[in-house]
N, C-alpha and C positions, 0 to 999 in steps of 0.2 A: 837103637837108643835115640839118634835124632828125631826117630818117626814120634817116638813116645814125646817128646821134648816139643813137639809141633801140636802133638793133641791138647798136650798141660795149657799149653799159649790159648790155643782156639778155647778150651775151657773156660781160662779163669776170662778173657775177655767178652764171652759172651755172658759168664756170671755178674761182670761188671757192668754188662749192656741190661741186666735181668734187674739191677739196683737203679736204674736212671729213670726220674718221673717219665710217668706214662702222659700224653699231650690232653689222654681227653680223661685223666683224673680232676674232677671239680675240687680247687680247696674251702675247707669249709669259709664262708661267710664270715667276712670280717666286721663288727662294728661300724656302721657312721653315724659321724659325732654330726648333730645340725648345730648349723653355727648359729642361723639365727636365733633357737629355740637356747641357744647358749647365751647369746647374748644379751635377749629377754630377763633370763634369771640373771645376770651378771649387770644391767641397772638395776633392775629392780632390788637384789641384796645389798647397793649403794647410795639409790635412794626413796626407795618405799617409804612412805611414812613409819608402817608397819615389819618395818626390816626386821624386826628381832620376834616377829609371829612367821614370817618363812620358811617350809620344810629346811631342816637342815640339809636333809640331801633332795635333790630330784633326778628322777629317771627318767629322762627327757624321751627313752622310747616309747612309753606310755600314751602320750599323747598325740593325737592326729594330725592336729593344729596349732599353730599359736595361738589362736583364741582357747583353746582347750587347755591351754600350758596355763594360760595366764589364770584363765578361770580355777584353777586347780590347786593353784596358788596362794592366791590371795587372800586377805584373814577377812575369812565369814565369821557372823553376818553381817559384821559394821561394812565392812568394804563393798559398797551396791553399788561402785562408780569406777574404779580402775577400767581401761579400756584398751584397744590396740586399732589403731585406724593405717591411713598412708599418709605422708608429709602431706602432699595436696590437697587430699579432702579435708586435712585439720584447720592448713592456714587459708583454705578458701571459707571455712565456717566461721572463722574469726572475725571476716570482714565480710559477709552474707552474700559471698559468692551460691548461689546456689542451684537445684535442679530439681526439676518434680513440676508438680501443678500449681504448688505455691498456697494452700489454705492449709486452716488449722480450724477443729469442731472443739465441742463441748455436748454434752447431756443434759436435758432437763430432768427433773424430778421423777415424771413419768416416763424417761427413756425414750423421747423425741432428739434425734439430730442437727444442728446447727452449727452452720458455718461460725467459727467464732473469730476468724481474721482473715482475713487476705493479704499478702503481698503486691501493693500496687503495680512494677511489674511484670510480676511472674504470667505466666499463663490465665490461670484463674481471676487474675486483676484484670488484665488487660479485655478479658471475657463479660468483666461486669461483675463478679460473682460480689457479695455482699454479708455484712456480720447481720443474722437473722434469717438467711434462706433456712427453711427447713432440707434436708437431704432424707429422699422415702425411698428412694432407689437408687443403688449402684451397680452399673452395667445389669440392668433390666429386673435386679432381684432387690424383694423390701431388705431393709435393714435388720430386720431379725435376722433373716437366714444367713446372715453372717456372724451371729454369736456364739461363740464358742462354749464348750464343756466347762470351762472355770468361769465364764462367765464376763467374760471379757469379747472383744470384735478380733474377725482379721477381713479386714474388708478387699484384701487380693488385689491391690492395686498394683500388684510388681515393684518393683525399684524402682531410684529417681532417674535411672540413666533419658536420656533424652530421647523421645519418637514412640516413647509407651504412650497408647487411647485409652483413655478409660469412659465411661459415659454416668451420666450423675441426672437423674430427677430430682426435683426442687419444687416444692410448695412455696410460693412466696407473700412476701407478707398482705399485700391485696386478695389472697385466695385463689390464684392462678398458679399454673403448674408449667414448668417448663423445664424439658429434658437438654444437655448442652453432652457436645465432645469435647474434651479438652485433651491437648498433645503434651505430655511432658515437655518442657525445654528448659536450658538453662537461663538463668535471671539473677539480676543485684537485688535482693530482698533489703526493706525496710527495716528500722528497728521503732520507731514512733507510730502508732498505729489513730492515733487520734492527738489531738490539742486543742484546746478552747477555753475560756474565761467563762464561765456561770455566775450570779448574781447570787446571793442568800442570805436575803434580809442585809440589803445594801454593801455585804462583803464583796468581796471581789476572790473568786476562788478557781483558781488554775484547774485543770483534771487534764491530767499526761496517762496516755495510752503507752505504755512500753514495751515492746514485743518479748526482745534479746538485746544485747550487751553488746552489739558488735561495733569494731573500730574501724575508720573512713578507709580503706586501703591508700599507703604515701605516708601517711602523716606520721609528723615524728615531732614531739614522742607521740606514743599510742594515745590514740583517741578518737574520739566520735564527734563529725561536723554535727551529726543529728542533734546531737546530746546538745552541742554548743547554739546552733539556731532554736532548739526549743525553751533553753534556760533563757536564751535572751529575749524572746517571746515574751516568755510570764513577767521577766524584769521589768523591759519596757510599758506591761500592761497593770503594773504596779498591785500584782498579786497580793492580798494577804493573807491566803490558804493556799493550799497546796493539796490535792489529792491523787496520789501515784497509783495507778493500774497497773499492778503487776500478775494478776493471776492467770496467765498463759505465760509467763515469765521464767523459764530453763535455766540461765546462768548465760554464762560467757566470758567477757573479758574482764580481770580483774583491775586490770587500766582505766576501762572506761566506768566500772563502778566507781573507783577514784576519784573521776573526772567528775560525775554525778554529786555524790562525796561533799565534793571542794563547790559544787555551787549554793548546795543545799547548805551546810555548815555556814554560823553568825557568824560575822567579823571576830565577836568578841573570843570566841571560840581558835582563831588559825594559829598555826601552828600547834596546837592541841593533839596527844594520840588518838589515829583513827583506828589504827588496829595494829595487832602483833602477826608475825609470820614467823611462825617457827618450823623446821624440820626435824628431821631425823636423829641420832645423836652424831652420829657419823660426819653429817653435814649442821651441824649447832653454829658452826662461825660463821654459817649463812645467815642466823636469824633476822630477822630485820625487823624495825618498828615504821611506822608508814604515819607520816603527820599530815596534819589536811594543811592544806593551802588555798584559802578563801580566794576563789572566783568570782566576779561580778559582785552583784550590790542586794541579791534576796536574799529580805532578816525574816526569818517565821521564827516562831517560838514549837511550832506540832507541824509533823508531819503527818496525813492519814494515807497508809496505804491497804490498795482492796487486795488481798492477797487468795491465794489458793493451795489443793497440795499442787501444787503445776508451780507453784513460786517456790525455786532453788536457786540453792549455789550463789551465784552474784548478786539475786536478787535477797537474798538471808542476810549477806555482808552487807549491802546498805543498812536494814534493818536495824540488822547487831552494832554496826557503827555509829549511827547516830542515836541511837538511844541512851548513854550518856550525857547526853548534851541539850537532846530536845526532848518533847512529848510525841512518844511514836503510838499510833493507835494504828492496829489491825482489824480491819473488816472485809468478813467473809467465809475465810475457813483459814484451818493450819498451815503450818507453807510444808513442805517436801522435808524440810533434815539433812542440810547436809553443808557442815563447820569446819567443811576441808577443801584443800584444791589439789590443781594439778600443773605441773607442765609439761611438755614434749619432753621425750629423752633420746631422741635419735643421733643431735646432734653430740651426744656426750662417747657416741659409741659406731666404730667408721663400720662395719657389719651392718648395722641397721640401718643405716644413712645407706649405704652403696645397693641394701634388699631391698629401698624404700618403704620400709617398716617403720610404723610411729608408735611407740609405748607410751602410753597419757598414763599413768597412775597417782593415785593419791601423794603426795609430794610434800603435803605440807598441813598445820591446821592451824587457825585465824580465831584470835582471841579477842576482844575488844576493850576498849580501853577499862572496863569493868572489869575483866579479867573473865567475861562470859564465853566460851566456846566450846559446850557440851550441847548441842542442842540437836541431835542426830535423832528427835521425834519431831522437829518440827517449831517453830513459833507459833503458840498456839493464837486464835484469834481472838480478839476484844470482844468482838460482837458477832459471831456467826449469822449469818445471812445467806439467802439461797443465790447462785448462780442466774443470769436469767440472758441466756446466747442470743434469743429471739429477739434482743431488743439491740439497736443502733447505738456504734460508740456516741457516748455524750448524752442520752436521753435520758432525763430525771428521771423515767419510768424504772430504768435498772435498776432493779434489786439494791445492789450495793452502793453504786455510785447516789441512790435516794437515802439509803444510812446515810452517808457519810454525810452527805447536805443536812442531813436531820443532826446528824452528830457536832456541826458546826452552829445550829441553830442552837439548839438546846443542850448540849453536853452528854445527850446520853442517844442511845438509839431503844426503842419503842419495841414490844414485845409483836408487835402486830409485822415487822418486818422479822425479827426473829424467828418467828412461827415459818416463815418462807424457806429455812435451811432445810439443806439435805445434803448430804453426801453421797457423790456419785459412786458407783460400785470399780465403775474404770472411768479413766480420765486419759486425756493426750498424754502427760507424761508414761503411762504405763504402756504404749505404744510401741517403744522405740527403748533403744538401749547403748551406752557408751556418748558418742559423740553426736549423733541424732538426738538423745533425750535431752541432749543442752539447749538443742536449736530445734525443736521438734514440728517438723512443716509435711505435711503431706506434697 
């Protein structure tokens, strides 16, 4: 009997040893949740413009990337602007920290290449480079052989990071050619690209080069020393025109258009609505109305700006702003479309602050004092006019900047400059995307 009583033991404990996980049983795969892809969708359903157009549900494993989430998202096709950058690269664009080579092109009619700005300086500035070099080769190949299937460039110059060569032929404007190396590095880019006084027919008439929007880095509140030495310029030179270059014009700071805003705006005019900011409905107690505050002492009655699609975002809101108030005349082409903005959301959310994750989306959209803020095709232009890169900031010769002087002479501009339009099939803006398309530099 004991014996049998010994086997029952040794049995049931080794049936007990027979029910105990095995060490190299794999358990199936558990779910992970990504925070940051969580926390992408969790501002964004707080404060998207377009809150109430977002998947009700998302399945975050879907997606490879935060760019892929975000893209996935977002309410197409109005939405061509929401983005996701890093803290750094956002608020060193805001005050033209930047890196790369430092130029920016354009197309002529017949798909010639032209430098169309430089950053004093950047690489490319301190190089000499110049608005008007032709570009016929990059790193040893013509320009064609970079055109792509839709018809647009990818001219392979790598990224901005610092210690990329690239090599650049140049036709220049005497007929000599000359091939440069230029080193990526980092540089404080400009935002004023030209300024000068022209004479026409005894007027006295300012013409401001404007790149981007960016604010002095320091100063507080937000603004641009730029902005403030160039308005005092024309002040002191007792302007009574005004012609604004904006068409290589991205956007930027909604501050520093302000600032711009309040110099250009009459006396009679301050404290007058410059514009509405409205959000989401979720966030409505944010709205806000934004009044100008007359800086210094220029009364114009018109402003003429040469505009492009390359002219967005910040440069729209000047447009849209004072066009209640004064006579806005565009010359050139359409500008870009786009009657909304954005700001940072990292700091709303300690995940993306601690990932160093920046979500820029649509945030908000800008009415003006008209109550005008659908214009997501564009301000169209007064007088279309061709483009012309090969000519030097300030030379009557330009295309545009010759309307405009004609358009202050005579009130109209001439079909014989008309005849000069074209539209480019790509442009710099179409380059680049997110937060490069704002501030768009090679």
């Amino acid at each position: 009997m004991r014996k049998l009583i010994w086997i029952s033991a040794w049995l049931w404990i080794g049936l007990l040893g027979s029910c105990q996980p095995n060490e190299d049983v794999v358990e199936p795969p558990q779910p992970v949740v990504d925070e940051v892809k969580k926390a992408i969708v969790d501002v964004m359903r707080e404060w998207y413009f377009w809150n109430g157009q977002l998947p009700v549900t998302v399945d975050l494993t879907k997606y490879a990337s935060n760019e892929a989430l975000l893209d996935g998202i977002i309410y197409k096709p109005i939405d061509r602007f929401s983005y996701l950058t890093t803290q750094e690269a956002f608020n060193n664009a805001f005050v033209g920290k930047n890196a790369g080579h430092g130029f920016g092109f354009a197309f002529t009619a017949d798909e010639k290449l032209y430098i169309a700005y430089v950053f004093a300086e950047s690489p490319a500035g301190k190089d000499g480079w110049k608005r008007g070099w032709e570009i016929t080769q990059i790193n040893g190949k013509p320009i064609a052989e970079y055109k792509t299937a839709t018809g647009g460039y990818d001219f392979k110059l790598g990224t901005s990071d610092p210690g990329i060569t690239n090599s650049f032929t140049f036709k220049l404007p005497d007929g000599s050619t000359t091939t440069r190396s230029n080193v990526k590095a980092e540089y404080q880019s400009n935002s004023v690209l030209d300024q000068r006084v022209i004479l026409a027919d005894a007027k006295k008439v300012g013409y401001w080069a404007y790149q981007s929007f960016k604010a002095t880095a320091g100063l507080s509140p937000t603004r641009s020393a730029e902005v403030q030495t160039s308005m005092e310029f024309f002040q002191n030179q007792g302007v009574q025109e005004l012609v604004i270059d904006l068409r290589y014009n991205g956007g930027g700071s909604v501050a520093v258009a302000e600032q711009i805003c309040n110099y250009l705006i009459q006396a009679s005019n301050n404290g007058r609505l410059m514009y509405t900011n409205k959000l989401n409905d979720l966030k409505s107690a944010q709205n806000t109305n934004r009044n100008f505050t007359k800086i210094g002492t220029i009364n114009l009655s018109r402003v003429i700006f040469l505009t492009s699609r390359g002219s967005a975002s910040a440069s729209e809101l000047i447009i849209n702003a004072l066009d209640p108030y004064m006579d806005v005349v565009l010359i050139g082409d359409n500008t870009y479309g786009k009657p909304v903005g954005s700001f940072p959301l990292s700091s709303y959310n300690r995940i993306l602050q601690t990932n160093n994750v920046e979500v820029v989306p649509i945030t908000f959209a800008i009415a003006n004092a008209a109550g005008k803020a659908e214009y997501f095709e564009g301000f169209p232009a007064d007088f279309k006019v061709g483009d012309s890169p090969e000519i030097p900031w300030g030379d009557v010769k330009d295309l545009r900047l010759a309307a405009a002087l004609q358009y202050i002479r005579t009130g109209t501009v001439g079909n014989r400059s008309m005849y000069t339009y074209y539209r480019p099939t790509w442009e710099m803006i179409d380059s680049f995307k997110g937060l490069h398309q704002e501030f768009p530099v090679y």
